[in-house]
C-alpha positions, 0 to 999 in steps of 0.5 A: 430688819422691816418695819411694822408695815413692811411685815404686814406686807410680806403677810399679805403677798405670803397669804395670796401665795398660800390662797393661789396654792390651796394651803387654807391650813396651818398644817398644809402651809407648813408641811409645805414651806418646811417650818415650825409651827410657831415660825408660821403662827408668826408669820401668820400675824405678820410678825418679825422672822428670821433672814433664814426663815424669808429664805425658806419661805421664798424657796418654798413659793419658787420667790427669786432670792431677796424677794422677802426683803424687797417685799420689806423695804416696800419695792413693787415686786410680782413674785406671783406671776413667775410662779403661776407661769411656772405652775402651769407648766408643771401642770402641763407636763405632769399631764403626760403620760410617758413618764421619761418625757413628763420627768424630763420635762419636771426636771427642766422647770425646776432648772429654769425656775433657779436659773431665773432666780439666780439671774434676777438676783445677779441682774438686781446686783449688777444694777445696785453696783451700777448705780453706787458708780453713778 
């Protein structure tokens, strides 16, 4: 799966993720992203990975689902732009200072955050099976 130039790719955009973020180390990136430190040498070098390991990396940066695979194929994809809106809201309401009201409002990013995933892998779906009738 992904070719030597689709894997310098995801490299890059996983870079940008970790530089927007502040993961500058190895151990911050993987405390982060929940992977083995050889799985992010690897991914450091823009080597092959795992399906299993795109799937924790895009859950770890907030990516829809797919998203890895998209960056392989080559497809324009903006995974940043849905995160940074998302980070600054985060930003936002953990600035409050009654907790109830600054959770409530964690927990309904978190809801939207996956509800868009969901719907943008439901919406790509929808047009692949569209296009296939076509």
């Amino acid at each position: 799966m992904g070719t030597e130039e689709g894997w310098e790719r995801l490299r890059r955009a996983i870079q940008e993720e970790r530089d927007r973020r502040g993961l500058d180390t190895l151990a911050a990136f993987i405390r982060f992203a929940g992977i083995a430190e050889r799985t992010a040498r690897n991914v450091e070098r823009g080597e092959a990975s795992s399906p299993g390991t795109l799937r924790k990396l895009e859950r770890a940066f907030g990516w829809p689902p797919r998203t890895g695979d998209r960056i392989l194929r080559g497809e324009s994809v903006t995974p940043a732009k849905l995160s940074n809106e998302l980070d600054e809201l985060r930003e936002i309401a953990s600035g409050y200072t009654d907790p109830t009201i600054r959770e409530f409002f964690l927990k309904r990013l978190e809801e939207v955050r996956r509800n868009q995933a969901r719907e943008l892998e439901e919406l790509r779906q929808s047009m692949n099976d569209a296009t296939t009738q076509d």
